[in-house]
Biotite code that builds the C-alpha atoms (Angstrom):
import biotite.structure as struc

atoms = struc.array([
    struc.Atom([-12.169, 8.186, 6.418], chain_id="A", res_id=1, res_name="UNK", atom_name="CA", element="C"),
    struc.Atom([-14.000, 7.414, 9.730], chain_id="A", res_id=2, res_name="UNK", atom_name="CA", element="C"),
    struc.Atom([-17.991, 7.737, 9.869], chain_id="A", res_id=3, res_name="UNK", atom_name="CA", element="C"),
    struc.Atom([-17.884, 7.074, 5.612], chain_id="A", res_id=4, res_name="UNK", atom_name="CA", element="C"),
    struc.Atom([-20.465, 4.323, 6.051], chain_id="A", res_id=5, res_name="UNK", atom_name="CA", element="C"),
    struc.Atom([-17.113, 1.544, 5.157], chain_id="A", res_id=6, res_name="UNK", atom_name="CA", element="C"),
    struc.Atom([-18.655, -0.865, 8.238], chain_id="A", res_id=7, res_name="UNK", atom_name="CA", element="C"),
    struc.Atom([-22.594, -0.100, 6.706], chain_id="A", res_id=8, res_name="UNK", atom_name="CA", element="C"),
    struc.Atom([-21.060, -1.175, 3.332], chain_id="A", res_id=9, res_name="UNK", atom_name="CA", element="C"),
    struc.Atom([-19.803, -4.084, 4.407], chain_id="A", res_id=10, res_name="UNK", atom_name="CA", element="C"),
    struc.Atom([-23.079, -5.292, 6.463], chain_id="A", res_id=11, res_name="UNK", atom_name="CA", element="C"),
    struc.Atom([-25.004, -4.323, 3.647], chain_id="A", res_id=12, res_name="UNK", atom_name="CA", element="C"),
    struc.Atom([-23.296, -6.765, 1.338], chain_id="A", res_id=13, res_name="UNK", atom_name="CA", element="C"),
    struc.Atom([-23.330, -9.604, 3.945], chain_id="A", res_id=14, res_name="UNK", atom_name="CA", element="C"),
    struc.Atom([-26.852, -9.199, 4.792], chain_id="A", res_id=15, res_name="UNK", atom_name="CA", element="C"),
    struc.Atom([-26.458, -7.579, 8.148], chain_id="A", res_id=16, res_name="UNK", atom_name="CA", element="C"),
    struc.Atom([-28.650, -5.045, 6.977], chain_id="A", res_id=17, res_name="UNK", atom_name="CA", element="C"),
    struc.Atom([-31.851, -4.888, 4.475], chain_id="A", res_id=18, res_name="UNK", atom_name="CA", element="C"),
    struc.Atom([-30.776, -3.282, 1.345], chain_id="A", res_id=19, res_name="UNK", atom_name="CA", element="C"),
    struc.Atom([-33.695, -1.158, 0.055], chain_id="A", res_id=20, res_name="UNK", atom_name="CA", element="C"),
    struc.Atom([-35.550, -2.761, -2.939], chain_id="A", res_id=21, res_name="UNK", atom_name="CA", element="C"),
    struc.Atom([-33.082, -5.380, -2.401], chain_id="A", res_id=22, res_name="UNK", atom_name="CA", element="C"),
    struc.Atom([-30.838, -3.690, -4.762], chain_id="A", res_id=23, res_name="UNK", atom_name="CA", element="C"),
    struc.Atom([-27.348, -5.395, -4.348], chain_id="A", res_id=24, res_name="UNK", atom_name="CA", element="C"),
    struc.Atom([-27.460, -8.160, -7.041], chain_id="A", res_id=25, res_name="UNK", atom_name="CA", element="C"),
    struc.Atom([-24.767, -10.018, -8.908], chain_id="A", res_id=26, res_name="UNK", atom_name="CA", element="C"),
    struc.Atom([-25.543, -12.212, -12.136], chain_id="A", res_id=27, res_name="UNK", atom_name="CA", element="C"),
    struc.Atom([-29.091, -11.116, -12.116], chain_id="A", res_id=28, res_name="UNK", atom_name="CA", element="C"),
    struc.Atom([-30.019, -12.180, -8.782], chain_id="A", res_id=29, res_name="UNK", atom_name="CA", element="C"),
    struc.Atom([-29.548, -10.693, -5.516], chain_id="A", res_id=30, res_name="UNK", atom_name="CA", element="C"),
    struc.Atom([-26.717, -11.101, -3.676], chain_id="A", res_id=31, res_name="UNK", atom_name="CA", element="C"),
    struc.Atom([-26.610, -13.422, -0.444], chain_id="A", res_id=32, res_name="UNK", atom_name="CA", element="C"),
    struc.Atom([-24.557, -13.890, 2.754], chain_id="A", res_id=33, res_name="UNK", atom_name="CA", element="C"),
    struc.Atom([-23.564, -17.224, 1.157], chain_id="A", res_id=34, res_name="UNK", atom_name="CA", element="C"),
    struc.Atom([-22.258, -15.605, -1.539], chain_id="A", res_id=35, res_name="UNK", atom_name="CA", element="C"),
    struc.Atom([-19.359, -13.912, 0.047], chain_id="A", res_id=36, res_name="UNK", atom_name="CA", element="C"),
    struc.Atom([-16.033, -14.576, 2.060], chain_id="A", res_id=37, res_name="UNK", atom_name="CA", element="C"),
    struc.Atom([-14.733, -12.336, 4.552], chain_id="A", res_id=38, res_name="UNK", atom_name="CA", element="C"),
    struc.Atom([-11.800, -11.390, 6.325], chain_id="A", res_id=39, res_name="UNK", atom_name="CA", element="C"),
    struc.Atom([-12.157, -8.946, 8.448], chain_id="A", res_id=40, res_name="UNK", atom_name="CA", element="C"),
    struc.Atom([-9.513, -6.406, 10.282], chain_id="A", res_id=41, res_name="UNK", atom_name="CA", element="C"),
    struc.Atom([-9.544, -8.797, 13.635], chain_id="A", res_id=42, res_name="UNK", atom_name="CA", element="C"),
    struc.Atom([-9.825, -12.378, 12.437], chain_id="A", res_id=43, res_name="UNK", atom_name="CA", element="C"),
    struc.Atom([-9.635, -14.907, 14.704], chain_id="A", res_id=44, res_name="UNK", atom_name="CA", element="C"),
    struc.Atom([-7.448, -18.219, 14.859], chain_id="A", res_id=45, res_name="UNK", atom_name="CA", element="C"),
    struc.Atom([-8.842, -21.508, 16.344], chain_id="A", res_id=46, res_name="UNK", atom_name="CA", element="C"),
    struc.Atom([-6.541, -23.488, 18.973], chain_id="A", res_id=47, res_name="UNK", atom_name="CA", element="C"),
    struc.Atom([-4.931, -26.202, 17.173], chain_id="A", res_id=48, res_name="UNK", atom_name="CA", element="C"),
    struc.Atom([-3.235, -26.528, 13.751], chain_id="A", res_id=49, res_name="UNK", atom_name="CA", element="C"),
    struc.Atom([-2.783, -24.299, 10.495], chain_id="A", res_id=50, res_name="UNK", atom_name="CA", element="C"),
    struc.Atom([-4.543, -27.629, 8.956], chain_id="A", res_id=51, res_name="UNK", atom_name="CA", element="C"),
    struc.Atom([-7.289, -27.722, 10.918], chain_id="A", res_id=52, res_name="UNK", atom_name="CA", element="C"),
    struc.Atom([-7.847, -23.602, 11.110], chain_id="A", res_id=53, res_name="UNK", atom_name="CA", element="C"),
    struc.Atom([-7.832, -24.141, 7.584], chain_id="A", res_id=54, res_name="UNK", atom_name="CA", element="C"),
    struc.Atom([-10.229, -27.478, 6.998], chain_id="A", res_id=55, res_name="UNK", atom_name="CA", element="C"),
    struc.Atom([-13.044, -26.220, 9.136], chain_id="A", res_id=56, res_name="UNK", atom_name="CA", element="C"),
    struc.Atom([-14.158, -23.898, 6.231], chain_id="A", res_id=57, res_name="UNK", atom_name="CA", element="C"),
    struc.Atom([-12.984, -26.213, 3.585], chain_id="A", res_id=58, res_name="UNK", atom_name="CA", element="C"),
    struc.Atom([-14.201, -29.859, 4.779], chain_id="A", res_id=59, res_name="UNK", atom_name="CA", element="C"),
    struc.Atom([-12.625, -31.642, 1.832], chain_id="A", res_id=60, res_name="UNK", atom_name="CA", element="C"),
    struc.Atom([-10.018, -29.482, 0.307], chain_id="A", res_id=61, res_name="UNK", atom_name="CA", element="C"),
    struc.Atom([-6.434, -31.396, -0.674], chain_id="A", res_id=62, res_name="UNK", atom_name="CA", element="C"),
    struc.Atom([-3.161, -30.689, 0.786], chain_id="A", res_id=63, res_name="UNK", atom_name="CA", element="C"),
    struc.Atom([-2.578, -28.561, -2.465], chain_id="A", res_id=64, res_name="UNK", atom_name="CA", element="C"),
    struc.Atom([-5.705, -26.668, -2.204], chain_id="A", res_id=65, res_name="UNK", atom_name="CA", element="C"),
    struc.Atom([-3.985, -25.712, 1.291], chain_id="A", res_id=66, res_name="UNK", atom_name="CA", element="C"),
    struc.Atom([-0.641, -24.593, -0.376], chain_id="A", res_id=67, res_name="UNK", atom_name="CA", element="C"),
    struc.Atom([-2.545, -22.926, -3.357], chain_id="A", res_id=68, res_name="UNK", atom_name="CA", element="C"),
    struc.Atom([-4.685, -20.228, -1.073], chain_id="A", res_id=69, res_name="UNK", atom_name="CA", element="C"),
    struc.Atom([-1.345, -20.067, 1.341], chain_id="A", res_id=70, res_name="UNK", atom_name="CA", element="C"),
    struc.Atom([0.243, -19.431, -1.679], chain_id="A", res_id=71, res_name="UNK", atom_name="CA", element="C"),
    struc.Atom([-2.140, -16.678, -2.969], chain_id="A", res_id=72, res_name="UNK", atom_name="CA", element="C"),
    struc.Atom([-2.234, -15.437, 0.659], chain_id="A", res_id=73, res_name="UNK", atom_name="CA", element="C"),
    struc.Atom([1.686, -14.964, 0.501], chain_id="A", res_id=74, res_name="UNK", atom_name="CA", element="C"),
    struc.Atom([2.683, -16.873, 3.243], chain_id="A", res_id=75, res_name="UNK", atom_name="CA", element="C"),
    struc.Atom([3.753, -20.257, 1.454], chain_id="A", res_id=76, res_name="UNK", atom_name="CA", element="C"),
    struc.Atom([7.676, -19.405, 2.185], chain_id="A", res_id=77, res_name="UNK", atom_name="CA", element="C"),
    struc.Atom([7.033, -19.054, 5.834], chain_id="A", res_id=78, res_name="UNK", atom_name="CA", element="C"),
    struc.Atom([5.491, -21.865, 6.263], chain_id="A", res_id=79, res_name="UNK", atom_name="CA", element="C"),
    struc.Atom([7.812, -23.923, 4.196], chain_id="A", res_id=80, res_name="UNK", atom_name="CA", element="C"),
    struc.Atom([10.454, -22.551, 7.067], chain_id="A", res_id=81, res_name="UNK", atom_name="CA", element="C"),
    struc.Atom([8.470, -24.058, 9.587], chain_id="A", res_id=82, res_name="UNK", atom_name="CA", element="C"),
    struc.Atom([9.368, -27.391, 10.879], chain_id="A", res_id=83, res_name="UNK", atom_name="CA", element="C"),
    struc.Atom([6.001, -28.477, 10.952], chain_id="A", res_id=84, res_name="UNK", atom_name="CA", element="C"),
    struc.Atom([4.699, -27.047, 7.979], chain_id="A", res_id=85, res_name="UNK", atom_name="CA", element="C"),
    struc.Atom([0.625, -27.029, 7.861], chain_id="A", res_id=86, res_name="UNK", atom_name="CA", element="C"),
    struc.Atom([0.705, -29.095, 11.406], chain_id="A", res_id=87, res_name="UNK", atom_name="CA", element="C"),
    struc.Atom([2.107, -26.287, 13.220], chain_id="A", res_id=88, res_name="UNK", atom_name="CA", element="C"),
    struc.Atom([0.207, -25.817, 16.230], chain_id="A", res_id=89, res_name="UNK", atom_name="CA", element="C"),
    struc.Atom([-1.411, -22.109, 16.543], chain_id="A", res_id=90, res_name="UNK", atom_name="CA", element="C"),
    struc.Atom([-2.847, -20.407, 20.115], chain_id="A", res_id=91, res_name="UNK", atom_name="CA", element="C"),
    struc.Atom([-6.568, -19.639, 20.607], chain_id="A", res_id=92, res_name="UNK", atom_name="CA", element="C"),
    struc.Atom([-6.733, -16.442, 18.441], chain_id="A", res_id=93, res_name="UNK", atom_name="CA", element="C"),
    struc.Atom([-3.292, -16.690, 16.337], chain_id="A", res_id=94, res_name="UNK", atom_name="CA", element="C"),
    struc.Atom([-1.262, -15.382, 19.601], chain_id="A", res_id=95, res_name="UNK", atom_name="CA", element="C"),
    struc.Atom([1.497, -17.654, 18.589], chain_id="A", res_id=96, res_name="UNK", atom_name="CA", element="C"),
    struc.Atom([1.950, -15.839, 15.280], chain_id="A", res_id=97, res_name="UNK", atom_name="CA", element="C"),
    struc.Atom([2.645, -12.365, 13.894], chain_id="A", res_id=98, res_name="UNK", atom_name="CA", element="C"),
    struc.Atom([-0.242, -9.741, 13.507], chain_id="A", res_id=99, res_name="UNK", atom_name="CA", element="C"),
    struc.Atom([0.842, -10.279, 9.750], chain_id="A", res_id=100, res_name="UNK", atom_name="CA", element="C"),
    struc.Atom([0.640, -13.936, 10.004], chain_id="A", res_id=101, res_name="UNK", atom_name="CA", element="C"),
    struc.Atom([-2.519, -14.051, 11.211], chain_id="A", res_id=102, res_name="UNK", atom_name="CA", element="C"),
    struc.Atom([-3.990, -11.858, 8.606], chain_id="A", res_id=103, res_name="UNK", atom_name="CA", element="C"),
    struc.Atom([-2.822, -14.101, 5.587], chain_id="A", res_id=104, res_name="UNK", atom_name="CA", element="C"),
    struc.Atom([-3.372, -17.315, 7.066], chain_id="A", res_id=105, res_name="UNK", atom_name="CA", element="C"),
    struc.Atom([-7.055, -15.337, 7.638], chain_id="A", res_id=106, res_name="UNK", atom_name="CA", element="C"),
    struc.Atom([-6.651, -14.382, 3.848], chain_id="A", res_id=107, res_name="UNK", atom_name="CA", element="C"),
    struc.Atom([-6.216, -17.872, 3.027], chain_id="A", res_id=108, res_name="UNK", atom_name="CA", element="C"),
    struc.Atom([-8.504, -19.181, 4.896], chain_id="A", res_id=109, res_name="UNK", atom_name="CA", element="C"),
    struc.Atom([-11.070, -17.042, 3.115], chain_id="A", res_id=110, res_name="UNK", atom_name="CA", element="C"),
    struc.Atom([-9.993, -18.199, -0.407], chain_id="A", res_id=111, res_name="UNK", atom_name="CA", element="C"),
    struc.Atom([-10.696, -21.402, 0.430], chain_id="A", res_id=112, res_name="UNK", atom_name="CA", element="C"),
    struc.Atom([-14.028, -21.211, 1.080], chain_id="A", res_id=113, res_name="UNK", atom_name="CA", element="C"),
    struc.Atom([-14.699, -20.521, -2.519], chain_id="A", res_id=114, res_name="UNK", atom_name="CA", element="C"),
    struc.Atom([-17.422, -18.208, -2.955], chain_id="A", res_id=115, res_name="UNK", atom_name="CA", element="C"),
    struc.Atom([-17.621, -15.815, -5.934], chain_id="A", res_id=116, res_name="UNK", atom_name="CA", element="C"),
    struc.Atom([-17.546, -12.800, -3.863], chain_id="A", res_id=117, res_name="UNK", atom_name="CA", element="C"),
    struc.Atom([-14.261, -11.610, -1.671], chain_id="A", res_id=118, res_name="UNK", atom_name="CA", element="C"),
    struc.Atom([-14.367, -8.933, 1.161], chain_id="A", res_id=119, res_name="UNK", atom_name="CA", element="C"),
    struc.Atom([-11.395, -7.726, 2.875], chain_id="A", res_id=120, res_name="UNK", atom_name="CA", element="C"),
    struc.Atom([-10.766, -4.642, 4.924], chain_id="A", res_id=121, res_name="UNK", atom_name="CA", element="C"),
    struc.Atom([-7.565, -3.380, 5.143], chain_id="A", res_id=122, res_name="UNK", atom_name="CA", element="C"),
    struc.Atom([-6.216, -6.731, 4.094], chain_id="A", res_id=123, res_name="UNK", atom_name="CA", element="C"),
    struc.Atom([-2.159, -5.921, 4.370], chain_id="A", res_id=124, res_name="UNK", atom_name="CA", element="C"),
    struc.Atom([-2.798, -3.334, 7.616], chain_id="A", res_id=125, res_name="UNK", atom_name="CA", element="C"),
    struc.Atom([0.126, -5.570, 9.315], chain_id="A", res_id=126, res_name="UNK", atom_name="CA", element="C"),
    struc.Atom([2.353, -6.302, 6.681], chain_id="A", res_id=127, res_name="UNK", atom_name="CA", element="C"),
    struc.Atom([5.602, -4.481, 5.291], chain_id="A", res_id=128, res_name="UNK", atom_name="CA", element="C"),
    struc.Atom([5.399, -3.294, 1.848], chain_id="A", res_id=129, res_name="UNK", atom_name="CA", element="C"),
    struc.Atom([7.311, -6.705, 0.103], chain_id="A", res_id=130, res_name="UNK", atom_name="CA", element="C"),
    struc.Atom([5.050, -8.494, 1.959], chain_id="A", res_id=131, res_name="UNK", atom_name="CA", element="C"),
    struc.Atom([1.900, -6.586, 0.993], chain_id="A", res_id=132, res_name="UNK", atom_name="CA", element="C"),
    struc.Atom([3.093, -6.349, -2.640], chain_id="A", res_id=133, res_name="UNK", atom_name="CA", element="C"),
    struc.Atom([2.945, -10.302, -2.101], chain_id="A", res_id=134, res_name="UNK", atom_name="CA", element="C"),
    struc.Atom([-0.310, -10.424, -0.952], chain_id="A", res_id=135, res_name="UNK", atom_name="CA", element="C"),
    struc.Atom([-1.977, -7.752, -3.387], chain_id="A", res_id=136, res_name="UNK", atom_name="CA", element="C"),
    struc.Atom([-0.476, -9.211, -6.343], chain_id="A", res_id=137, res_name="UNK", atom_name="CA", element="C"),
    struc.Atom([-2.454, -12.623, -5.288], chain_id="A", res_id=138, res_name="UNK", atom_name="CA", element="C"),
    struc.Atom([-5.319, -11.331, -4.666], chain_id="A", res_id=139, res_name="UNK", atom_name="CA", element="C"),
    struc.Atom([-5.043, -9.745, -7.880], chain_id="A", res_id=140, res_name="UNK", atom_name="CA", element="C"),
    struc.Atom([-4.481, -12.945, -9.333], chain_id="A", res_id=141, res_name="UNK", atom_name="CA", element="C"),
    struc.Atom([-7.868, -14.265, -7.720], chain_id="A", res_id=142, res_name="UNK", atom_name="CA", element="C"),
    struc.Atom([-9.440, -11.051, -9.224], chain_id="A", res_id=143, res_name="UNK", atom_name="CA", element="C"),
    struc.Atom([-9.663, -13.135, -12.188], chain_id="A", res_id=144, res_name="UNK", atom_name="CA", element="C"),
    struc.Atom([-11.660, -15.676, -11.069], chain_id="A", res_id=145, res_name="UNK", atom_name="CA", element="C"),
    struc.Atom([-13.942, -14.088, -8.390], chain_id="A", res_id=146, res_name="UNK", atom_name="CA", element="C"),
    struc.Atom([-14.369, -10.410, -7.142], chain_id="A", res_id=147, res_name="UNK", atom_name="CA", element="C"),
    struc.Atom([-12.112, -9.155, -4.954], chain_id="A", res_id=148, res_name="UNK", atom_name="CA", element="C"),
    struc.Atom([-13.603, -6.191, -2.597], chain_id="A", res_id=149, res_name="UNK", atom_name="CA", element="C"),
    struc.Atom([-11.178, -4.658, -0.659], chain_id="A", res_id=150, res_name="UNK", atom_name="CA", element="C"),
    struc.Atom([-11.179, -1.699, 1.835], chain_id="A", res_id=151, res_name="UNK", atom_name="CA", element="C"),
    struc.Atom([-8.260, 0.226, 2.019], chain_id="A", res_id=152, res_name="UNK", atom_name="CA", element="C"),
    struc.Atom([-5.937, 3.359, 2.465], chain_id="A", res_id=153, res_name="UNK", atom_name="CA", element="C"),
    struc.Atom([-2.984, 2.268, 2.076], chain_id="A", res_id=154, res_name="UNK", atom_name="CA", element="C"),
    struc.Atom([-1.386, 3.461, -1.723], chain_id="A", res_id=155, res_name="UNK", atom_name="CA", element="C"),
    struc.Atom([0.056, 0.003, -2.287], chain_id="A", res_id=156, res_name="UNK", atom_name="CA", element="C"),
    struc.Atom([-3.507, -1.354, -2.093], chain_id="A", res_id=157, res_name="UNK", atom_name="CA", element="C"),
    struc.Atom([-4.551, 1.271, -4.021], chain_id="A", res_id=158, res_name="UNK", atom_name="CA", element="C"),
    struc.Atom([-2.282, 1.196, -7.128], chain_id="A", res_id=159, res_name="UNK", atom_name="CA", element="C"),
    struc.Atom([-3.204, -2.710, -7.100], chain_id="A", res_id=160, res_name="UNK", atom_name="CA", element="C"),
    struc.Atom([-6.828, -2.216, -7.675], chain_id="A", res_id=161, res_name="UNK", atom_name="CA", element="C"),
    struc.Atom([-8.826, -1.942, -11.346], chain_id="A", res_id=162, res_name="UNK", atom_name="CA", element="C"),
    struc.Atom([-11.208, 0.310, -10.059], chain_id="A", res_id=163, res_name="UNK", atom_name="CA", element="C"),
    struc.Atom([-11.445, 2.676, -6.810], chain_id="A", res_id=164, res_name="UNK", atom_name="CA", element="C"),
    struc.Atom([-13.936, 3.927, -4.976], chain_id="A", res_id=165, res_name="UNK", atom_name="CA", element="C"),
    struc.Atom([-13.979, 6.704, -2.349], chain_id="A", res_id=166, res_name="UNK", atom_name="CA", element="C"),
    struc.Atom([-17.009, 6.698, 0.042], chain_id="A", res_id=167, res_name="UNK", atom_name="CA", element="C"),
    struc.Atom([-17.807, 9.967, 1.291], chain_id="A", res_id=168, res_name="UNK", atom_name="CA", element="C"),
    struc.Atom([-20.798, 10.283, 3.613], chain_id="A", res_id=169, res_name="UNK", atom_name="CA", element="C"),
    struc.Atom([-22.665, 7.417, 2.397], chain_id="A", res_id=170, res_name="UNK", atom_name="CA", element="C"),
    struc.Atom([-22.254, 8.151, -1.608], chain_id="A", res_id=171, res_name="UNK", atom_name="CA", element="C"),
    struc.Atom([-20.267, 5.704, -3.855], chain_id="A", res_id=172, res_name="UNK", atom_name="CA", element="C"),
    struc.Atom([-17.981, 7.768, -6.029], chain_id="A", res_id=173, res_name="UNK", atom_name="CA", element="C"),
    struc.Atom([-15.286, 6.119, -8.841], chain_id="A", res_id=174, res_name="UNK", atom_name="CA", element="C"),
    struc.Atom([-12.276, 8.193, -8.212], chain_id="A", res_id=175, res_name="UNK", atom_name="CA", element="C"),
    struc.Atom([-9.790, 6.036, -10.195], chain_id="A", res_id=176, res_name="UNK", atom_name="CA", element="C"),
    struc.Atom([-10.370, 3.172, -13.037], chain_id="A", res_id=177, res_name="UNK", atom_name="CA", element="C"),
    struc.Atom([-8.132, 1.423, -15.269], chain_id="A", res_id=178, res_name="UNK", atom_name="CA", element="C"),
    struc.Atom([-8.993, 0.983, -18.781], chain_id="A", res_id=179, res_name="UNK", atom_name="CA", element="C"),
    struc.Atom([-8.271, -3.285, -17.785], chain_id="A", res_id=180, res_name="UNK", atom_name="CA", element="C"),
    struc.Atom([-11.710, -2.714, -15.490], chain_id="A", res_id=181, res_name="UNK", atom_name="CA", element="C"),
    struc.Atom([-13.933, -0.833, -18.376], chain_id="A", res_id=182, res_name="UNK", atom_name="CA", element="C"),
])
Protein backbone atom coordinates (compact mmCIF):
# COMPACT_ATOMS: atom_id res chain seq x y z
CA UNK A 1 0.00 0.00 0.00
CA UNK A 2 1.30 3.52 -0.89
CA UNK A 3 1.96 6.16 2.05
CA UNK A 4 2.42 2.72 4.61
CA UNK A 5 5.73 4.16 5.81
CA UNK A 6 7.59 0.90 3.43
CA UNK A 7 10.40 3.77 2.21
CA UNK A 8 10.55 5.18 6.26
CA UNK A 9 11.11 1.45 7.12
CA UNK A 10 13.67 0.97 5.01
CA UNK A 11 15.70 4.35 5.94
CA UNK A 12 15.12 3.57 9.35
CA UNK A 13 17.00 0.30 9.17
CA UNK A 14 19.85 1.80 7.05
CA UNK A 15 20.34 4.70 9.21
CA UNK A 16 18.79 7.32 7.01
CA UNK A 17 16.82 8.24 9.82
CA UNK A 18 17.34 8.34 13.85
CA UNK A 19 15.42 5.57 15.32
CA UNK A 20 14.01 6.78 18.68
CA UNK A 21 15.91 5.35 21.73
CA UNK A 22 17.88 3.76 19.12
CA UNK A 23 15.61 0.87 19.23
CA UNK A 24 16.44 -1.28 16.08
CA UNK A 25 19.06 -3.77 17.45
CA UNK A 26 20.15 -7.20 16.34
CA UNK A 27 22.35 -9.59 18.65
CA UNK A 28 22.14 -7.17 21.46
CA UNK A 29 23.51 -4.25 19.84
CA UNK A 30 22.07 -1.77 17.62
CA UNK A 31 21.85 -2.19 14.25
CA UNK A 32 24.19 -0.21 11.72
CA UNK A 33 24.26 0.88 8.05
CA UNK A 34 27.20 -1.56 7.79
CA UNK A 35 25.22 -4.14 8.82
CA UNK A 36 22.94 -4.42 5.90
CA UNK A 37 22.86 -5.06 2.01
CA UNK A 38 20.46 -3.55 -0.20
CA UNK A 39 18.90 -3.85 -3.38
CA UNK A 40 16.69 -1.56 -4.09
CA UNK A 41 13.65 -1.34 -6.84
CA UNK A 42 16.10 0.81 -9.36
CA UNK A 43 19.60 -0.58 -8.96
CA UNK A 44 22.08 0.58 -10.97
CA UNK A 45 24.78 -1.26 -13.24
CA UNK A 46 28.35 0.14 -13.69
CA UNK A 47 29.81 0.37 -17.42
CA UNK A 48 32.00 -2.50 -17.91
CA UNK A 49 31.78 -6.22 -17.02
CA UNK A 50 29.40 -8.58 -14.90
CA UNK A 51 33.00 -9.27 -13.13
CA UNK A 52 33.82 -6.09 -12.36
CA UNK A 53 29.96 -4.85 -11.40
CA UNK A 54 30.36 -7.65 -9.23
CA UNK A 55 34.15 -7.22 -7.60
CA UNK A 56 33.68 -3.61 -6.67
CA UNK A 57 31.59 -4.72 -3.59
CA UNK A 58 33.47 -7.89 -3.13
CA UNK A 59 37.34 -6.88 -3.58
CA UNK A 60 38.58 -10.43 -3.15
CA UNK A 61 35.81 -12.82 -3.77
CA UNK A 62 36.77 -16.14 -6.12
CA UNK A 63 35.35 -16.92 -9.40
CA UNK A 64 33.03 -19.38 -7.39
CA UNK A 65 31.95 -16.90 -4.92
CA UNK A 66 30.74 -15.12 -8.30
CA UNK A 67 28.79 -18.27 -9.55
CA UNK A 68 27.52 -19.06 -5.93
CA UNK A 69 25.50 -15.50 -5.37
CA UNK A 70 24.63 -15.70 -9.39
CA UNK A 71 23.52 -18.88 -8.53
CA UNK A 72 21.38 -17.89 -5.47
CA UNK A 73 20.32 -14.83 -7.54
CA UNK A 74 18.92 -17.29 -10.29
CA UNK A 75 20.63 -16.16 -13.11
CA UNK A 76 23.59 -18.80 -13.31
CA UNK A 77 21.84 -20.52 -16.57
CA UNK A 78 21.79 -17.27 -18.38
CA UNK A 79 24.90 -16.50 -17.96
CA UNK A 80 26.27 -19.89 -18.70
CA UNK A 81 24.40 -19.08 -22.30
CA UNK A 82 26.43 -16.20 -22.69
CA UNK A 83 29.49 -16.37 -24.73
CA UNK A 84 31.36 -14.43 -22.44
CA UNK A 85 30.18 -15.64 -19.32
CA UNK A 86 31.13 -13.20 -16.19
CA UNK A 87 33.24 -10.92 -18.87
CA UNK A 88 30.25 -9.89 -20.63
CA UNK A 89 30.35 -6.33 -21.08
CA UNK A 90 27.16 -4.42 -19.47
CA UNK A 91 25.98 -0.49 -20.42
CA UNK A 92 26.14 2.33 -17.83
CA UNK A 93 23.01 1.36 -15.80
CA UNK A 94 22.35 -2.43 -17.05
CA UNK A 95 20.70 -0.95 -20.46
CA UNK A 96 22.21 -3.85 -22.24
CA UNK A 97 20.22 -6.33 -20.15
CA UNK A 98 16.64 -7.19 -19.22
CA UNK A 99 14.77 -5.22 -16.38
CA UNK A 100 14.90 -8.86 -14.86
CA UNK A 101 18.51 -9.20 -15.47
CA UNK A 102 19.42 -6.34 -13.90
CA UNK A 103 17.55 -7.02 -10.77
CA UNK A 104 19.34 -10.46 -10.06
CA UNK A 105 22.64 -9.57 -11.12
CA UNK A 106 21.63 -6.50 -8.42
CA UNK A 107 20.48 -9.47 -6.12
CA UNK A 108 23.73 -11.00 -6.48
CA UNK A 109 25.61 -8.39 -6.19
CA UNK A 110 24.09 -7.77 -2.78
CA UNK A 111 24.83 -11.34 -1.50
CA UNK A 112 28.14 -10.85 -2.03
CA UNK A 113 28.78 -8.25 0.07
CA UNK A 114 28.14 -10.46 3.00
CA UNK A 115 26.54 -8.69 5.69
CA UNK A 116 24.16 -10.41 8.15
CA UNK A 117 21.29 -8.32 7.25
CA UNK A 118 19.42 -8.47 3.57
CA UNK A 119 16.95 -5.76 2.26
CA UNK A 120 15.12 -6.07 -0.87
CA UNK A 121 12.05 -4.33 -2.16
CA UNK A 122 10.07 -5.92 -4.49
CA UNK A 123 12.96 -8.16 -5.37
CA UNK A 124 11.21 -10.32 -8.45
CA UNK A 125 8.96 -6.98 -9.64
CA UNK A 126 10.49 -7.89 -13.28
CA UNK A 127 10.57 -11.42 -13.37
CA UNK A 128 7.98 -14.16 -14.61
CA UNK A 129 6.75 -16.45 -12.04
CA UNK A 130 9.54 -19.59 -12.90
CA UNK A 131 11.88 -17.09 -12.70
CA UNK A 132 10.76 -15.53 -9.41
CA UNK A 133 10.11 -19.00 -7.92
CA UNK A 134 14.00 -19.22 -8.80
CA UNK A 135 14.94 -16.35 -7.13
CA UNK A 136 12.67 -16.69 -3.88
CA UNK A 137 13.62 -20.14 -3.33
CA UNK A 138 17.44 -18.73 -3.09
CA UNK A 139 16.90 -16.24 -1.14
CA UNK A 140 15.18 -18.58 0.98
CA UNK A 141 18.10 -20.62 0.98
CA UNK A 142 20.25 -17.53 2.26
CA UNK A 143 17.46 -17.12 4.92
CA UNK A 144 19.43 -19.63 6.66
CA UNK A 145 22.41 -18.00 7.02
CA UNK A 146 21.51 -14.25 7.26
CA UNK A 147 18.09 -12.36 7.37
CA UNK A 148 16.41 -11.86 4.48
CA UNK A 149 13.97 -8.60 4.55
CA UNK A 150 11.97 -8.35 1.74
CA UNK A 151 9.19 -5.90 0.61
CA UNK A 152 6.63 -7.22 -1.38
CA UNK A 153 3.05 -7.75 -2.89
CA UNK A 154 3.38 -10.08 -5.02
CA UNK A 155 1.71 -13.75 -3.58
CA UNK A 156 4.69 -15.70 -4.85
CA UNK A 157 6.87 -13.59 -2.53
CA UNK A 158 4.51 -13.95 -0.09
CA UNK A 159 3.93 -17.74 0.21
CA UNK A 160 7.94 -17.85 0.25
CA UNK A 161 8.31 -15.96 3.41
CA UNK A 162 8.40 -17.48 7.31
CA UNK A 163 6.83 -14.61 8.62
CA UNK A 164 4.71 -11.55 7.09
CA UNK A 165 4.16 -8.38 7.97
CA UNK A 166 1.56 -5.84 6.76
CA UNK A 167 2.38 -2.14 7.48
CA UNK A 168 -0.55 -0.10 7.81
CA UNK A 169 -0.06 3.58 8.60
CA UNK A 170 3.13 3.29 10.31
CA UNK A 171 2.18 0.11 12.70
CA UNK A 172 3.99 -3.28 12.27
CA UNK A 173 1.37 -5.98 12.30
CA UNK A 174 2.22 -10.10 11.83
CA UNK A 175 -0.50 -11.11 9.51
CA UNK A 176 0.93 -14.55 8.58
CA UNK A 177 3.75 -16.88 10.38
CA UNK A 178 4.83 -20.29 9.86
CA UNK A 179 5.34 -22.52 12.70
CA UNK A 180 9.34 -22.98 10.82
CA UNK A 181 9.69 -19.00 12.01
CA UNK A 182 8.30 -19.48 15.83
Amino acid sequence: VSGAGKSTLFDLLLGFLPSAENRIHMDGRPLRPSDVSVVSQRSYLFPGSIRENLRVVAPTATEADFRRALETAGLAEELQAWPDGLDTVLSEGGGSVSGGQLQRLAIARALLVDRPVLLLDEPTSALNTALAGRVLAGLRRESTRRIVLMIAHRPEALAAADTVLRLDDGQLFTTWQSEAAT
